[in-house]
C-alpha positions in Angstrom: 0.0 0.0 0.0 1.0 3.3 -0.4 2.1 5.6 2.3 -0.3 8.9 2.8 -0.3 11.0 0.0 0.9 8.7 -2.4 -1.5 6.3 -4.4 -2.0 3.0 -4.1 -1.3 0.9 -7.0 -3.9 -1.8 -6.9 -6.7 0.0 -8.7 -9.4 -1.7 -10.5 -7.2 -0.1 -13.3 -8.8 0.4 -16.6 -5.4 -1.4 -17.0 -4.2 -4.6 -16.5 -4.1 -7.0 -13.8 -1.9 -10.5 -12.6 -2.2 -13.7 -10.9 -1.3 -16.0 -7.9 -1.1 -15.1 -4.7 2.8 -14.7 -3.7 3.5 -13.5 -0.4 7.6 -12.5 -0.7 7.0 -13.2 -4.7 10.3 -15.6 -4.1 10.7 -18.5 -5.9 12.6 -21.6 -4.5 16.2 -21.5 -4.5 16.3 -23.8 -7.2 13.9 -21.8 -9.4 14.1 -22.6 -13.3 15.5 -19.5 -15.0 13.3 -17.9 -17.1 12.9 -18.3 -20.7 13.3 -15.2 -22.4 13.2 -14.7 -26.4 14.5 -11.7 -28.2 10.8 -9.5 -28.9 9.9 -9.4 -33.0 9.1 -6.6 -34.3 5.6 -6.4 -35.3 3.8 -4.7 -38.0 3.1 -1.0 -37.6 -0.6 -1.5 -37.8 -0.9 -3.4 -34.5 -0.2 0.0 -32.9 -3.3 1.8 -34.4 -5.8 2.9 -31.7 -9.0 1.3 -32.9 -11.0 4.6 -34.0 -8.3 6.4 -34.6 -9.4 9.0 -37.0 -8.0 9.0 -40.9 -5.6 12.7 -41.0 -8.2 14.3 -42.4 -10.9 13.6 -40.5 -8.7 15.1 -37.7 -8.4 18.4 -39.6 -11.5 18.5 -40.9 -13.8 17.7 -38.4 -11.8 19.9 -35.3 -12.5 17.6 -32.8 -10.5 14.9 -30.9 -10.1 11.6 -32.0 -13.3 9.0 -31.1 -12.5 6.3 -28.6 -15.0 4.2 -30.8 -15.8 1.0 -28.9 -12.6 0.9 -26.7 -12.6 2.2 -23.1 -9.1 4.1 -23.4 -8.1 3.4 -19.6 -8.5 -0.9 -21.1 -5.9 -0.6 -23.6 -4.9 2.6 -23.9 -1.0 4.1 -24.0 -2.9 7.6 -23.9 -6.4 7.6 -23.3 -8.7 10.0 -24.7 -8.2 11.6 -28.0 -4.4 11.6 -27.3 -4.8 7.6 -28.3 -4.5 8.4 -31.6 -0.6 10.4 -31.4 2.2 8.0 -31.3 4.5 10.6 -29.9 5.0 14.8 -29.4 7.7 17.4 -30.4 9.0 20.7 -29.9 9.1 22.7 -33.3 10.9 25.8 -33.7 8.3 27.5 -35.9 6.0 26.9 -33.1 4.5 29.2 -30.4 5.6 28.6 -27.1 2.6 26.5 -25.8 2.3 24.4 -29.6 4.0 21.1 -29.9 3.3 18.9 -32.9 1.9 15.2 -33.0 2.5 12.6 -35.1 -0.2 10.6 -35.7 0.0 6.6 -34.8 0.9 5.0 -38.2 0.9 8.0 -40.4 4.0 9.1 -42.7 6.8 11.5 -41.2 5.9 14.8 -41.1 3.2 14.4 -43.7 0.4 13.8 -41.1 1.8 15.4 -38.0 -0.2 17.9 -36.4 -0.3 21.1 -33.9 -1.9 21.0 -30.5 -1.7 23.4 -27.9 -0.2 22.5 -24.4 -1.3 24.9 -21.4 0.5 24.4 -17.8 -2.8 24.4 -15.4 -0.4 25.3 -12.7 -0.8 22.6 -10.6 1.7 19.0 -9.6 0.2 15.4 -9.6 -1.4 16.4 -5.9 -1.4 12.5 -5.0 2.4 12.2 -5.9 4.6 15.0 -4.3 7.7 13.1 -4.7 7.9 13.4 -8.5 7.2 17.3 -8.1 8.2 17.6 -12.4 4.3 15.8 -12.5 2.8 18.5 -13.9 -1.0 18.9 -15.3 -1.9 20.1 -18.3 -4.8 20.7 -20.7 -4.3 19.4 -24.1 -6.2 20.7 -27.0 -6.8 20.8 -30.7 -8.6 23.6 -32.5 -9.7 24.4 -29.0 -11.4 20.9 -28.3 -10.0 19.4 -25.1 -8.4 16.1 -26.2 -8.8 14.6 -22.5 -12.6 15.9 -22.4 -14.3 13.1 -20.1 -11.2 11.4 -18.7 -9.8 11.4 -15.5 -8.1 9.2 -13.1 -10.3 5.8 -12.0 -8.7 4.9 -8.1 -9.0 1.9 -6.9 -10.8 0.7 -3.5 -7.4 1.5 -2.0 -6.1 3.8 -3.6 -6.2 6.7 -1.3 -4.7 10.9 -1.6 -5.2 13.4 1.3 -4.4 16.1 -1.1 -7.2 15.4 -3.5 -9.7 12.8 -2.0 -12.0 13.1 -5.3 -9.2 13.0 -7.6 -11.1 16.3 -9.2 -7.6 17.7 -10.2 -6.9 15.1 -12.7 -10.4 15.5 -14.5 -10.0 16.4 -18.3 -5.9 16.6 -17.6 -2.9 15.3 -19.2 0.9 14.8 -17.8 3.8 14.9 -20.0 6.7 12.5 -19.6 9.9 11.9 -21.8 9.8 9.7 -24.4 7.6 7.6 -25.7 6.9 4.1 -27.5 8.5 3.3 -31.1 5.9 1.9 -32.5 8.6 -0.2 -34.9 10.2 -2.1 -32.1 7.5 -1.3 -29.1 10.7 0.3 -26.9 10.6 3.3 -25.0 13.0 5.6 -26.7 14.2 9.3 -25.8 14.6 10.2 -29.3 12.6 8.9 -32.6 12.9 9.8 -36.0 15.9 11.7 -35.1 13.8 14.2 -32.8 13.7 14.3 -29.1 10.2 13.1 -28.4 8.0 13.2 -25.4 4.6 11.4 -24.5 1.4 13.5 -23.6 -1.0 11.4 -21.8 -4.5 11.8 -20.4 -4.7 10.2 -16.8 -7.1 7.4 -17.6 -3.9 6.4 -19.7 -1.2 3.6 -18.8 1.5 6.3 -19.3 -0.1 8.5 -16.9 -1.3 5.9 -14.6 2.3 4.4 -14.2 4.2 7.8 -13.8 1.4 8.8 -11.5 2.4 5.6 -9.3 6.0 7.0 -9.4 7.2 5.2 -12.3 8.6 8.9 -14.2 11.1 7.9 -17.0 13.7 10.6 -17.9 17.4 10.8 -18.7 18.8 11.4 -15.1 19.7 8.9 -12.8 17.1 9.3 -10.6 14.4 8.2 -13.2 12.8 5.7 -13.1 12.6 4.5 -16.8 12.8 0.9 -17.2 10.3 -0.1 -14.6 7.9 3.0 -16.1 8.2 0.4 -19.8 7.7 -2.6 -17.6 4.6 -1.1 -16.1 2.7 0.4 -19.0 3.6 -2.7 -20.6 2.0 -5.0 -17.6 -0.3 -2.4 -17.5 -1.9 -3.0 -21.0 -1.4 -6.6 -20.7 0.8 -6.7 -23.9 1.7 -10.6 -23.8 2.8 -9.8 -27.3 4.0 -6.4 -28.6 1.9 -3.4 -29.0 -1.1 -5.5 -28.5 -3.2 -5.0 -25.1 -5.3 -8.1 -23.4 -7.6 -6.4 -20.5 -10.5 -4.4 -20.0 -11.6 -1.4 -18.2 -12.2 -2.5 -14.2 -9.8 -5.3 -14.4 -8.7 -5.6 -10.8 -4.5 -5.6 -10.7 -2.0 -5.8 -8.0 1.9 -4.4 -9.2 4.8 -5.5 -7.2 8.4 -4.2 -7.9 11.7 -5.0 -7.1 12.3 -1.4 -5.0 10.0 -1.5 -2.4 7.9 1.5 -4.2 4.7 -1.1 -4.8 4.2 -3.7 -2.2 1.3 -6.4 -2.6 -1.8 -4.9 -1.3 -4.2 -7.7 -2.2 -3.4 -11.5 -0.5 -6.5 -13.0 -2.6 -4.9 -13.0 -6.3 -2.6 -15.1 -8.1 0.5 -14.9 -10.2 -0.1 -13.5 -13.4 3.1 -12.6 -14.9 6.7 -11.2 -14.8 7.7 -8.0 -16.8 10.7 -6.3 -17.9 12.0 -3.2 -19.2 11.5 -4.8 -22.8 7.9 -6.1 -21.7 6.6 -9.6 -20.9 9.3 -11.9 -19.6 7.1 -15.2 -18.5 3.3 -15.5 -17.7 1.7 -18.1 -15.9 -1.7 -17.7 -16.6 -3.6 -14.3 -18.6 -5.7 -12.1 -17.2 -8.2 -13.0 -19.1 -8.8 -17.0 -19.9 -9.6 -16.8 -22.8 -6.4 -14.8 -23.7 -4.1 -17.6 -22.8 -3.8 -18.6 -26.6 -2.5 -15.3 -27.4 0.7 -15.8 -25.7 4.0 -16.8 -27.1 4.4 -20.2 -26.3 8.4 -18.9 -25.4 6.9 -17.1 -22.7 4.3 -19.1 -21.0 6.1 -20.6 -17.5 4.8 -21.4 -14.3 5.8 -19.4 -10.6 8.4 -21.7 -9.7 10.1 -20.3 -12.6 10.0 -16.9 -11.5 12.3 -15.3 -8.8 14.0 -12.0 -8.1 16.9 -13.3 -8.5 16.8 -13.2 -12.1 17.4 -9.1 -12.7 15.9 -8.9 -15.8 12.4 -8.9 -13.8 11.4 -5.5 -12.5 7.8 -6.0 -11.5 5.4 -8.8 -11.0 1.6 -8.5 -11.9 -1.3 -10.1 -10.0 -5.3 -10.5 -11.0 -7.5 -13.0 -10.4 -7.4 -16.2 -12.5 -11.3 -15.9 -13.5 -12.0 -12.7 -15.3 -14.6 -12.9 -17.9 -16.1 -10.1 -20.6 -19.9 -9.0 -20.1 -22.4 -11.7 -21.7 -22.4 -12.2 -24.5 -18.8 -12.0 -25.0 -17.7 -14.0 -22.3 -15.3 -16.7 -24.4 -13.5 -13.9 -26.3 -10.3 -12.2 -25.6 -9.9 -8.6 -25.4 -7.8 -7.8 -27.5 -7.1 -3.8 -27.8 -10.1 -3.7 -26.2 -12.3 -5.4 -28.1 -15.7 -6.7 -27.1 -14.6 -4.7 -23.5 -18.4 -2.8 -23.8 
């Protein structure tokens, strides 16, 4: 659990979950290692939000992006309208509160696009250790791009500073970095630009450097175990693609003492790295236990601390199941999720 003021991690996150109950999360001393394969690249087009608008539709219509059927806080790397932006830059020709945004899958500089970034003056109130959290309001053509979206807590996630969590309503944070949708790493510079990630708070990005998780280039960021947890966040068993649903319950544990178990009644669901999934034992969802590399399927006397490629562990329960009547199907980027 968190300590006063800071936020608990175990929210019935609108991203991802794990399984089996662990207590110390240490395997035997005899503990298989780990099988770990090198991550494929996979096609660009498993990284397009589903209802992402076409460019023009985007400068056309002046209005942010639809969520279509997908709950953005399920799947989502941004939430909101900021799903459909891959990554943000500075541009010299720019006022001082413009960046640019290149569109998820679109052509370099042909379909990037200006939105305007305004300070609202005030840090992540739930998080005062990280005091570079800053909230901002996001728009295009005037239209807030986080209209609607917020931050969802959890039954325990608790902050003194902002019990209603009113602050984070129809806000975004902005972190350095962001995804390559090419090889699904977490990169300070793509394209040969330095990038950064703009992220409404019903995001993964936002959730995880909301739980302290803030990547950056100093050494007191926190960068690999951000990847790891928007990656375990999302459930990507396989890269770029998410396997959970909004109000999937999730425990995260890490290796530095910043997220303790708070639930004893769930079971092991996987191990995560910087890179992503290391070895799952079971998915968060049933039904999603096909979609995993057969590579990385193990069981949780394979997993220990000891091997330091894992940075946090996830746990869910072992039963969760999509509204009737969907409840066979996998979600995949959050299909059939509503």
């Amino acid at each position: 659990m968190f300590r006063e003021n800071r936020t608990a991690k175990i929210v019935v996150l609108s991203v991802m979950g794990l399984a089996g109950c662990f207590g110390a999360a240490v395997a035997p001393q005899n503990a298989v290692p780990l099988v770990h394969m090198p991550r494929v690249a996979q096609p660009e087009e498993l990284y397009s939000a589903p209802g992402a608008p076409a460019p023009q539709e985007i400068t056309t219509a002046k209005r942010p992006p639809a969520d279509g059927i997908v709950h953005p806080q399920s799947f989502g790397y941004f939430g909101g309208g900021l799903e459909s932006y891959a990554y943000f830059y500075q541009d010299s020709s720019l006022g001082p509160s413009e960046v640019k945004a290149h569109l998820r899958n679109g052509a370099i500089t042909a379909q990037d696009v200006t939105l305007t970034m305004t300070d609202s003056g005030v840090d992540d109130p739930c998080n005062p250790s990280t005091p570079n959290l800053d909230l901002y309001t996001v728009t295009y053509d005037g239209v807030n791009q986080c209209e609607g979206k917020t931050y969802e807590p959890g039954p325990e996630d608790t902050c003194t500073n902002d019990q209603n969590y009113t602050s984070f309503a129809g806000k975004a944070i902005k972190v350095p970095g962001a995804f390559d949708t090419a090889d699904g790493k977490y990169k300070m510079e793509i394209g040969g630009k330095r990038v950064f990630s703009l992220s409404c708070m019903s995001g993964a990005v936002a959730k995880c450097a909301h739980w302290g998780y803030v990547p950056g280039n100093d050494t007191t960021s926190r960068t690999a175990h951000f990847s790891a947890c928007v990656h375990a966040a999302r459930a990507e068993y396989t890269t770029g693609i998410s396997h959970t649903c909004s109000g999937t319950q999730v425990d995260f544990v890490d290796n530095i003492g910043l997220q303790p178990v708070s639930y004893q009644n769930l079971a092991l669901e996987a191990a995560w790295g910087a890179d992503g999934l290391l070895c799952l034992d079971a998915a968060r969802f049933p039904a999603c236990n096909n979609s995993v590399p057969p590579e990385k399927k193990c069981t949780s006397a394979q997993m220990s601390w000891q091997d330091s490629r894992i940075l946090l562990w996830t746990r869910s329960k072992a039963d969760n199941k999509l509204p009737s009547p969907y409840t066979a199907e996998c979600p995949v980027n959050g299909n059939y999720c509503r």
